[in-house]
TIROFI-943450 format. One line per 5 residues: their letters; for each residue x, y, z of N, C-alpha, C, CB. Coordinates in steps of 0.05 Angstrom, whole numbers, plus 5000, padded with zeros to 4 digits. Atoms other than C-alpha are relative to their C-alpha. Glycine has a CB too. Layout:
a = X:Y:Z:X:Y:Z:X:Y:Z:X:Y:Z  ...
# end
This chain:
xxxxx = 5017:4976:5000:5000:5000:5000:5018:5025:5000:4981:5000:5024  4982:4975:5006:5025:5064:4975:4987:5019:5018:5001:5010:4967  5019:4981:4987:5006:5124:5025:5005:5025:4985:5005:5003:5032  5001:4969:5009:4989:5194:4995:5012:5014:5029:4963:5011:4990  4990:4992:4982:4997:5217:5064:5002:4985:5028:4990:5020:5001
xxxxx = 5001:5020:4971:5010:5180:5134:5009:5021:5021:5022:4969:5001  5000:4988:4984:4997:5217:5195:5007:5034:5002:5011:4985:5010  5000:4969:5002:4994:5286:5174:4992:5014:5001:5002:5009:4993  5025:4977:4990:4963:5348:5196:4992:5020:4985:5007:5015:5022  5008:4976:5029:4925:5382:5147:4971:5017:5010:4990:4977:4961
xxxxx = 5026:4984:4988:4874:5440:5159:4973:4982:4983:5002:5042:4990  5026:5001:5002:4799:5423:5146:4991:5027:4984:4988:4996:5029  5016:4968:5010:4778:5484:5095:4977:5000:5012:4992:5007:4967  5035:4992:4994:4709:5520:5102:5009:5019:4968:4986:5026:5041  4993:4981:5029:4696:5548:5030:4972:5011:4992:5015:4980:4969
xxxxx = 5034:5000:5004:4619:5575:5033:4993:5003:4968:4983:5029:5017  5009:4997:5024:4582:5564:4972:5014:4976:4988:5005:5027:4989  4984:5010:5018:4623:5511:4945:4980:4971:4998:5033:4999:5010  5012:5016:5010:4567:5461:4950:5011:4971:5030:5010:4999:4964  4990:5017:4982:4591:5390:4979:5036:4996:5002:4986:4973:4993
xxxxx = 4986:5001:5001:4657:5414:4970:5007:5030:5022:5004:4993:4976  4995:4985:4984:4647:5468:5021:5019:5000:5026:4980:5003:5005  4980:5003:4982:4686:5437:5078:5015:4969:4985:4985:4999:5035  4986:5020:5016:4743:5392:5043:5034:5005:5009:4992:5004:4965  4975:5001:5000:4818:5372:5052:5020:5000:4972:5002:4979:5014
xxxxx = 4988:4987:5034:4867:5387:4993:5028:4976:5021:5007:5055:4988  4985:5019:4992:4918:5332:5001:5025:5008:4974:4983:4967:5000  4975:4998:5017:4992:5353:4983:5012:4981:4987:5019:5007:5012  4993:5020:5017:5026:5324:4926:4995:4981:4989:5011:4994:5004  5016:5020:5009:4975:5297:4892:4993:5006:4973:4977:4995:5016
xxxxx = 5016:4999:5028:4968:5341:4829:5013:4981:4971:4999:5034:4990  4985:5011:5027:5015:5298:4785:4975:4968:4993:5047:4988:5010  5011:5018:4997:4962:5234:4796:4974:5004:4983:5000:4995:5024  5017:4995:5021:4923:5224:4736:4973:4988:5002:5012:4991:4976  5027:5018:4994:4847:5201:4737:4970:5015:4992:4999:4992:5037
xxxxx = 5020:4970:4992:4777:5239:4725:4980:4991:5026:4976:5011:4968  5017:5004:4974:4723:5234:4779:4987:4982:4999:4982:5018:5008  5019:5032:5006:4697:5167:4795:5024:4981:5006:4985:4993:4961  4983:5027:5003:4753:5133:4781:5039:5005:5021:5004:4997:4955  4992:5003:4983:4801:5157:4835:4994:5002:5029:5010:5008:4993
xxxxx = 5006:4996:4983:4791:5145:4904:5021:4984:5028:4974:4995:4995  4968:4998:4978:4828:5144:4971:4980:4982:5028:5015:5049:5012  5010:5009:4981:4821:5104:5037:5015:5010:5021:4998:4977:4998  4977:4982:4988:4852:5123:5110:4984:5005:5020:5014:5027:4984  5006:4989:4983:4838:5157:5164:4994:5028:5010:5009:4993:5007
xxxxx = 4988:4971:4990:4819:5229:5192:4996:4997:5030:4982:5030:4987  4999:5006:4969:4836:5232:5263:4989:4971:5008:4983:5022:5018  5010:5019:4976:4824:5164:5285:4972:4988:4972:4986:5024:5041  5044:5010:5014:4747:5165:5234:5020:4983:4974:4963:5045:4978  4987:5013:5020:4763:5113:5185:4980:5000:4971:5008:4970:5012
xxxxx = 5013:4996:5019:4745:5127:5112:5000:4977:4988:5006:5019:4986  5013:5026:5017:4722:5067:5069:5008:4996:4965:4963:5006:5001  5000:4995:5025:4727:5100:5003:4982:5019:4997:4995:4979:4986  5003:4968:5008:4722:5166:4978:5011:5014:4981:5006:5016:5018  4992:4981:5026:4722:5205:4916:5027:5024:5004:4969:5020:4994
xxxxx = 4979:4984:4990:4784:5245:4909:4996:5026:4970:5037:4979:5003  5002:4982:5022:4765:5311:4867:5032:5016:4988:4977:5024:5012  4979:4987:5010:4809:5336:4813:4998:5024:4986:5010:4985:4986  5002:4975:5008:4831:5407:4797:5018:5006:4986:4999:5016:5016  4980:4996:5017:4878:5425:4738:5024:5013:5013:4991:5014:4978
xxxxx = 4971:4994:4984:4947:5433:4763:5011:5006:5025:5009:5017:4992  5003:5000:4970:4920:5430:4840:5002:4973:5008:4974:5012:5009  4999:5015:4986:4927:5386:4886:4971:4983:5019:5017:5014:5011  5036:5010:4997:4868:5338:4896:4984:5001:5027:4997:4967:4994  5022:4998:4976:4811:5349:4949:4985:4981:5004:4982:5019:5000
xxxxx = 5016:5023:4988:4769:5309:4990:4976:5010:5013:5016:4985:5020  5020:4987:4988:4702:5329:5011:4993:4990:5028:4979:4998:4983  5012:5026:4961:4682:5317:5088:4969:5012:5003:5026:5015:5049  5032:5000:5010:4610:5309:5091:4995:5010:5031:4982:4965:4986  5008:4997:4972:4573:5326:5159:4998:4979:5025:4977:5010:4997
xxxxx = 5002:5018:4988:4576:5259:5184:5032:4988:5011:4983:4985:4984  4962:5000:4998:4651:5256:5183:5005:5022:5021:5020:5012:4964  4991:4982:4978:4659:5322:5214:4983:5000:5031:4996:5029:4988  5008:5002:4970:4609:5308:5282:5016:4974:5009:4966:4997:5004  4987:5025:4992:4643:5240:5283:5028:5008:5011:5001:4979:4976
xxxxx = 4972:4992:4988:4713:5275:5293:5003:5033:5012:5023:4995:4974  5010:4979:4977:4678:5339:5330:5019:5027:4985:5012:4989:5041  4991:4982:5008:4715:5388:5282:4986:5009:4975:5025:4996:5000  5015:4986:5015:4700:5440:5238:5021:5015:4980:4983:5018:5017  4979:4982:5018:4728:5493:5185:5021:5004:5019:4989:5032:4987
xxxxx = 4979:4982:4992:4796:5523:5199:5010:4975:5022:4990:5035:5012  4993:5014:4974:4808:5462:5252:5018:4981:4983:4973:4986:5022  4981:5009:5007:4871:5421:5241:4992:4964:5006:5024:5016:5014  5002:5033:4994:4857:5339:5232:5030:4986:4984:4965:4985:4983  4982:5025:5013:4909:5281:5223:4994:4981:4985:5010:4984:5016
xxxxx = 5008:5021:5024:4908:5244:5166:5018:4990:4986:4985:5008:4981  4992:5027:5007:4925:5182:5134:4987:4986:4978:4997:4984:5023  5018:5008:5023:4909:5170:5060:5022:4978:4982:4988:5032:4980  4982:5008:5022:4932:5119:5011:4975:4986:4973:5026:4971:5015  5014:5006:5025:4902:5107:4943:4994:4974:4985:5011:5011:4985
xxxxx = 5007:5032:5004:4861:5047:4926:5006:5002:4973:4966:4986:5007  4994:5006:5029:4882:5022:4860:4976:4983:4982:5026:4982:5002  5018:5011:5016:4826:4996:4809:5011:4979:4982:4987:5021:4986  4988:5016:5020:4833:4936:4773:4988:4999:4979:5005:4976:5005  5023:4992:5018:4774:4953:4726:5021:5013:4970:4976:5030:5019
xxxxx = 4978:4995:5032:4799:4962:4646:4974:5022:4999:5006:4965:4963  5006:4972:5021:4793:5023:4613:4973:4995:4984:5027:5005:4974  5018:5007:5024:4728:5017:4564:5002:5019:4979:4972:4998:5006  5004:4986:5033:4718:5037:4494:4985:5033:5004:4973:4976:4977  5019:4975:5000:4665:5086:4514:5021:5019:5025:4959:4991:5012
xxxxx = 4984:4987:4985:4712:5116:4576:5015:5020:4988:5014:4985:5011  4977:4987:5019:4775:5121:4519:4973:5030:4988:5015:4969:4965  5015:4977:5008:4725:5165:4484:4987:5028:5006:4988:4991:4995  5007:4980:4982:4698:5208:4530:5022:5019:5009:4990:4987:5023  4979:4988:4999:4763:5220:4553:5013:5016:4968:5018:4978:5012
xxxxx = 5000:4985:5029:4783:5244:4472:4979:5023:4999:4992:4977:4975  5016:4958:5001:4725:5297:4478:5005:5004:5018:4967:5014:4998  4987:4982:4973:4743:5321:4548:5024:5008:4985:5008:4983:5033  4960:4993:5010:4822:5330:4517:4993:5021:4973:5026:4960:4984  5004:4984:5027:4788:5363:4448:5008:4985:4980:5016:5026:4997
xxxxx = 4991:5004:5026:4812:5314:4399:4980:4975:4996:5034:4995:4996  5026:5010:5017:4747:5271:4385:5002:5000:4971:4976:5017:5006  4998:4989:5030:4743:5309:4323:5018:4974:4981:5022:5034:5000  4966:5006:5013:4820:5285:4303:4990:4968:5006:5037:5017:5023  4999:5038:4990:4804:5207:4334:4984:4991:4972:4977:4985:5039
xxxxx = 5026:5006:5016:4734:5208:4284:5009:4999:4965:4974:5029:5008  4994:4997:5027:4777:5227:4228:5017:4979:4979:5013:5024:5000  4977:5026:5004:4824:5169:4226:4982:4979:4985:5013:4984:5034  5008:5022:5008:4802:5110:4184:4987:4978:5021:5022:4992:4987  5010:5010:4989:4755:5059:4216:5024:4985:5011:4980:4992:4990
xxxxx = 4970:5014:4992:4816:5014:4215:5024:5009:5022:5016:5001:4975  4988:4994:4992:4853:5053:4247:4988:5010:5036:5009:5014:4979  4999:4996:4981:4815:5077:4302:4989:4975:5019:4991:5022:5000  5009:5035:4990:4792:5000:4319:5021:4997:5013:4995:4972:4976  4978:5007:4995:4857:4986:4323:5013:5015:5032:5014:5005:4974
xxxxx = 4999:4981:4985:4874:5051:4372:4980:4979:5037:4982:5031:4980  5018:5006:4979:4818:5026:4421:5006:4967:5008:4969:5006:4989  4991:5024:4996:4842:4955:4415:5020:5004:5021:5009:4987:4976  4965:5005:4985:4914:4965:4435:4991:5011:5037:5036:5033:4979  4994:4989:4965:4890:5016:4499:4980:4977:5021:4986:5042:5005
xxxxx = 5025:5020:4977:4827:4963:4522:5022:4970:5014:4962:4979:4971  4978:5024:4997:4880:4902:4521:5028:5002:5025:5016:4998:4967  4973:5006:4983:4933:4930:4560:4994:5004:5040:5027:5029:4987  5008:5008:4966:4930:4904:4635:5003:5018:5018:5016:4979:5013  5003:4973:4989:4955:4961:4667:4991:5023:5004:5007:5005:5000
xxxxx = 5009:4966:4999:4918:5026:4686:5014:5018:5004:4985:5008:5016  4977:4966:5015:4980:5069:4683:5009:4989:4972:5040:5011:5023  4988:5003:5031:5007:5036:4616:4972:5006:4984:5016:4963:4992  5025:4993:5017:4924:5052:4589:5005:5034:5000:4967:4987:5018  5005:4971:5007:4932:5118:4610:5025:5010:4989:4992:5017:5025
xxxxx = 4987:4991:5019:5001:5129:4585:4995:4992:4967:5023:4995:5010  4999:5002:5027:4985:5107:4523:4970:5016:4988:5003:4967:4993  5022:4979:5007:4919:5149:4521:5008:5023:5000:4979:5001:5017  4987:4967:5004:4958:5215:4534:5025:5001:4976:5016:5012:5035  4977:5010:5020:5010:5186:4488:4981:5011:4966:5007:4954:5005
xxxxx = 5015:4993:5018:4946:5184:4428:4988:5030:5001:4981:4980:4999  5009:4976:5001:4917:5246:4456:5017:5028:4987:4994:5003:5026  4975:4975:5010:4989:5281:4443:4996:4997:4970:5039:4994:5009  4999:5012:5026:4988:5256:4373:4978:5012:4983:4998:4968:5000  5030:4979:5015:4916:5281:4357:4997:5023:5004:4973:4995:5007
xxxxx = 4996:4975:5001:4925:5341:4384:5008:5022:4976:5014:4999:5014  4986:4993:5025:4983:5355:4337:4989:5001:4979:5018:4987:4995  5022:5003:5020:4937:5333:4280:4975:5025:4996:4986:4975:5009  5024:4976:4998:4884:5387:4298:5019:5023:4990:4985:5008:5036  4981:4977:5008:4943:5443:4285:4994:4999:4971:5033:4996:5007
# end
């Protein structure tokens, strides 16, 4: 088990208005960790409350947050601005990439367009190679790998 953080003291924001992201932890050294929402999530501890599994929100070139719901915060009797210990490490998914995912991901990035334009052959093939490969960092390097590639293409 890899830990994002073990035993570390991180404030509790208060951010009004922000929805269920109003009171949330921002967990250092986390913006290099690639994933969109859903599909990363963290387990651990805050003070002592033990989390299960929990969405880890991502913010472009920030450092990912964690929402604490109201049931979390009476359970460990703190609030905004109050300092909790925490203890996160990142569950790993063994779940493959899907066809429809790859895709989604291609319009989120902008190059849909560029994927649609490729020969059927070709983009079969594309979706083949990234569904097949066992690893979920070698799927996603090789998805940011095609995304670089189509990009370029759009120029």
């Amino acid at each position: 088990m890899e830990y994002l953080v073990k035993d570390e003291k991180l404030e509790l924001k208060y951010e009004p208005g922000k929805g269920a992201w109003t009171y949330h932890i921002q967990i250092p050294n986390t913006k290099h960790i690639v994933g969109k929402w859903g599909s990363l999530k963290i387990s651990g501890t805050i003070d002592d409350y033990k989390i299960e599994s929990i969405n880890l929100f991502t913010i472009t070139g920030q450092d990912k947050l964690i929402s604490i719901n109201e049931k979390i915060r009476k359970a460990i009797k703190k609030g905004g601005g109050d300092t909790v210990t925490v203890t996160f490490y990142l569950l790993t998914s063994m779940e493959q990439v899907t066809e429809k995912e790859v895709l989604e991901t291609f319009n989120d990035s902008g190059v849909l367009k560029a994927f649609k334009k490729l020969s059927e052959d070709e983009r079969n093939e594309i979706i083949r190679e990234i569904t097949s490969l066992k690893s979920e960092d070698r799927q996603t390097k090789m998805i940011l790998n095609i995304i670089d590639k189509l990009s370029k293409s759009n120029d």
